[in-house]
C-alpha positions, 0 to 999 in steps of 0.5 A: 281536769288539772294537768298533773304536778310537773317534775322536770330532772335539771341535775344529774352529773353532766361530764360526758358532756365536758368542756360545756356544762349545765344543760339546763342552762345553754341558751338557744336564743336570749333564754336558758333552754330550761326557761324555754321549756317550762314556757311550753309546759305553761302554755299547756296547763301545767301549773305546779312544778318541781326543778330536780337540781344539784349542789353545782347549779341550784343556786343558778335555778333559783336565780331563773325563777323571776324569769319564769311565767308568773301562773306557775308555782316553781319548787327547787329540790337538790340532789347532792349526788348524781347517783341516779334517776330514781333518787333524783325522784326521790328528791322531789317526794317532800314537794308533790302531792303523793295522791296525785298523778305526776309528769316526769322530763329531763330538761336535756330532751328536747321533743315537739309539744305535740308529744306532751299534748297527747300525754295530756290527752291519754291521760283525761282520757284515762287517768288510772294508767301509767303512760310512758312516751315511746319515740319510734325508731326506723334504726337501732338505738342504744337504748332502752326499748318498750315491749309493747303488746297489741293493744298498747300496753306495756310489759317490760322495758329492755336496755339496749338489746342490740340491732335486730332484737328490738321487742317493739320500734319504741325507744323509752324517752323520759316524759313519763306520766304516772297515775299515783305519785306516791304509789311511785316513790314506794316502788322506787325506795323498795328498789333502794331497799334491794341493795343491787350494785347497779343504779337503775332503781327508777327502771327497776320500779317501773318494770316491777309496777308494770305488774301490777298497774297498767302501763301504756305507750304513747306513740312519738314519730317526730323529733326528739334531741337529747343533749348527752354530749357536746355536740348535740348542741349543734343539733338542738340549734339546728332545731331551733334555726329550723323554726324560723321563719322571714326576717325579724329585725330589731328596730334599732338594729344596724344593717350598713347599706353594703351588708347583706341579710338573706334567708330566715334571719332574727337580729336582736336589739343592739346587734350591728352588722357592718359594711361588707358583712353578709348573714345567711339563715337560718341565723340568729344574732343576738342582742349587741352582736358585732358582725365587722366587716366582710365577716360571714355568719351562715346556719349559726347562732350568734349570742349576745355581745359577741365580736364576729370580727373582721373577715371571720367566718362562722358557719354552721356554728353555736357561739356563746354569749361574749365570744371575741373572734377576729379575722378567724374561720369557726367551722362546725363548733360549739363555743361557751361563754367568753371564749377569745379566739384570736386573729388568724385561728382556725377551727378544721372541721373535715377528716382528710378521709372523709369519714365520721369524726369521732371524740374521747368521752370519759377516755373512750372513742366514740364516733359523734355521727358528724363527718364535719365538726370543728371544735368544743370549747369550754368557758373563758377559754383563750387561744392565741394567733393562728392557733389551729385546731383538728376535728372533734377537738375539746378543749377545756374552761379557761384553757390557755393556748399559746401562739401558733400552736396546732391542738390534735387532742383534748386539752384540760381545764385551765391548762395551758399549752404552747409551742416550745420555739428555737429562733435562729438569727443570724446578722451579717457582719458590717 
C-alpha cells in the first residue's frame, strides 16, 4: 500500500516566537529543519508532498525544493493569512487527491520516527479509521487532551481542561493521519460555514467527524519538542546534540596540536580550531567556523562561518551562521543569523534568586521552564563593547546596542539603544 499524500503546515504566524522567524527554516546542522524533516518522511515511503506556507517565507520553500530528495514530488500552497489550521488545510485542497487518505505535521513538531512508523503501521493495518497521535503525559500540559475509550477509539478532543481533569494522559499532537481527504476538507468548510468568532474549524470538524467516523489514538511515549517560542530552540538542539555519537571530523578541518576536542563532537569542512581552543560535546561546529584561541564551545552548536573569537566562551548555546564573537561569554542563548557580539559583552544567564526565568510574549509573562537562559537574539543584530544583557532578555533584528550599555527588557527591531554619558575631565593647571 502507498504511504498517504503528506501535508506538512510551514506557515502560520510565528510571532510568539519573536525575535527569531521562520520555523521551518532554523538550521540544527547544515540543513533547514523542514529540509531535515521531509528526509525522514522519504526514508519512510511518503512520495507526494504539500508544503503549507505563507506570503513571508513561500518564495524561500520554493528556493528548498532542489534540496530536497529527488523520489519526492514536492507542492507549494499559500496561506496568505495566519487565520488557522483549518484554512491552512484548506490551502492544500486543489493539490491532494481528495479520494485519498492524507497525513497532516506542522514543521515545528519535532517527534521520533518511531511515531510516524507506527502512523503508517495503524494504517496498513486498517485504512478505513482516522488515526490522531497522542504524546502520553506523566504532567498536565496546556493543551488539547483526547477522550479515549478502552479499546482506543477516540470520542472528543478538550482544549486545556486544567490539572486534574485530564480525560485521558493523551495529549493531541498534529500527526493526524485521515482516512478520506475530501471527506475532510468537507467537514472543515461546514465549520467555516458556521461563522463561529473562534478559529478552531479544524478541532471543530474533527470532533464533529468523530461522530460519525472511527477516530483512533496512536500511543507516543517518547520525545516530542515543539518550536512555540524562542527558546525551544535550546531544546531542539539539545535534541539533535543528543544523537551524536564519537567524533567526526572533517578531513581538512584544522584542530592545532595544543587545542582540545573531547566528547561527541562533529567538525564540518573548513572549520579551524586554534591554539589553546578547547570544544567539549556534544558540540557541532559548522562549515568555515572559527574557534580563536583559548575559546571554549561546550554543549553548542556553532553554524557555519561564524568567529568564536579569542577567549569567548559559548556553552549550552545555539549560534547562527555568520555570528562575529570575541573576547565574549554566550551563556544559554540563542543567536540568528550575523549577530555582532562585540569584545567584552556578556550574556547573564541565572537569576540571583535562582528561580525559573521567564520572558514577555505578545505583552504577557510567561515563565520559560529554564532556570538558566541567556539571551535571544534577532538577525543582523549589533551590539557593542562590553554591552551586558539580563536573563530572558530578546533583543530584536538589526537592533543596534551602544557601548557599555546593560539590556534589562526587550528591545524592538531596528531600534537603537544607548547609554546617555557625561564626561568629567578635569587637567591641572601648568
Amino acid at each position: 500500500m502507498p504511504a498517504p499524500q503528506l501535508i506538512i503546515l510551514a506557515g502560520g504566524a510565528s510571532s510568539r516566537m519573536w525575535p527569531l522567524s521562520e520555523k521551518s527554516l532554523l538550521k540544527f546542522g547544515e540543513e533547514p529543519l523542514l529540509v531535515m524533516q521531509l528526509r525522514t518522511f522519504a526514508h519512510l515511503g511518503f512520495r507526494e508532498v504539500v508544503i503549507v506556507g505563507n506570503p513571508h517565507n513561500a518564495a524561500a520553500l520554493r528556493g528548498l525544493l532542489p534540496d530536497l530528495p529527488s523520489e519526492l514530488t514536492v507542492q507549494i500552497a499559500v496561506q496568505p493569512e495566519p487565520i488557522g489550521m483549518g484554512d491552512a488545510v484548506l490551502r492544500a485542497e486543489p493539490l491532494v487527491n481528495p479520494d485519498a487518505p492524507v497525513y497532516i505535521n506542522q514543521v515545528h513538531d519535532i517527534v521520533e520516527t518511531s511515531l510516524h512508523a507506527d502512523m503508517l503501521a495503524h494504517h496498513t493495518a486498517n485504512p478505513e479509521r482516522t488515526y490522531i497521535a497522542g504524546v502520553e503525559m506523566s504532567q498536565y500540559f496546556p493543551g488539547g487532551y483526547l477522550i479515549v475509550e478502552g479499546d482506543g477509539r477516540i470520542v472528543g478532543v478538550i482544549e486545556k481542561p486544567g490539572a486534574g481533569n485530564e480525560p485521558s494522559p493523551y495529549v493531541n499532537v498534529v500527526a493526524h493521519l485521515h482516512a478520506h481527504a475530501g471527506r475532510l476538507f468537507d467537514a472543515i468548510r461546514a465549520e467555516y460555514a458556521r461563522a463561529l468568532p473562534s478559529d478552531d474549524h479544524y478541532e471543530r470538524a474533527m470532533d464533529a467527524l468523530m461522530k460519525q467516523h472511527p477516530f483512533y489514538v496512536v500511543r507516543y511515549a517518547e520525545r516530542w519538542d515543539a518550536l512555540k517560542y524562542p527558546w525551544h530552540v535550546l531544546s531542539v538542539m539539545e535534541r539533535f546534540l543528543s544523537r551524536l555519537q564519537g567524533q567526526i571530523i572533517a578531513p581538512d578541518a584544522f584542530i592545532a596540536p595544543t587545542a582540545s576536542v573531547s566528547g561527541n563532537v562533529v567538525i564540518e569542512a573548513g572549520a579551524k580550531v586554534f591554539a589553546g581552543a578547547a570544544v567539549v560535546g556534544p558540540a557541532y561546529i559548522g562549515r568555515g567556523v572559527i574557534v580563536g584561541n583559548n575559546a571554549l564551545v561546550r554543549q553548542s552548536m556553532v553554524l557555519a562561518k561564524s568567529n568564536v573569537g579569542f577567549t569567548t566562551e559559548v556553552a549550552r548555546s545555539y549560534v547562527g551562521e555568520g555570528v562575529q564573537m570575541h573576547a565574549c561569554r554566550v551563556l544559554d542563548s540563542v543567536f540568528a543569523d550575523n549577530v555582532n557580539f562585540s569584545a567584552g559583552c556578556t550574556t547573564a544567564n541565572l537569576r540571583i534568586d535562582h528561580g525559573i526565568v521567564s520572558s514577555v510574549v505578545k505583552g504577557e509573562k510567561i515563565a520559560t521552564g529554564r532556570d538558566k537562559l541567556g539571551a535571544i537574539i534577532g538577525r543582523d543584530a549589533f551590539l557593542g563593547v562590553d554591552v551586558m544583557t539580563m536573563p530572558g532578555v530578546k533583543i530584536g533584528a538589526a537592533a543596534q546596542i551602544g557601548p557599555g550599555t546593560h539590556v534589562h527588557r526587550d528591545i524592538k527591531d531596528r531600534a537603537r539603544v544607548y547609554v546617555k554619558q557625561e564626561l568629567v575631565i578635569r587637567e591641572e593647571e601648568s
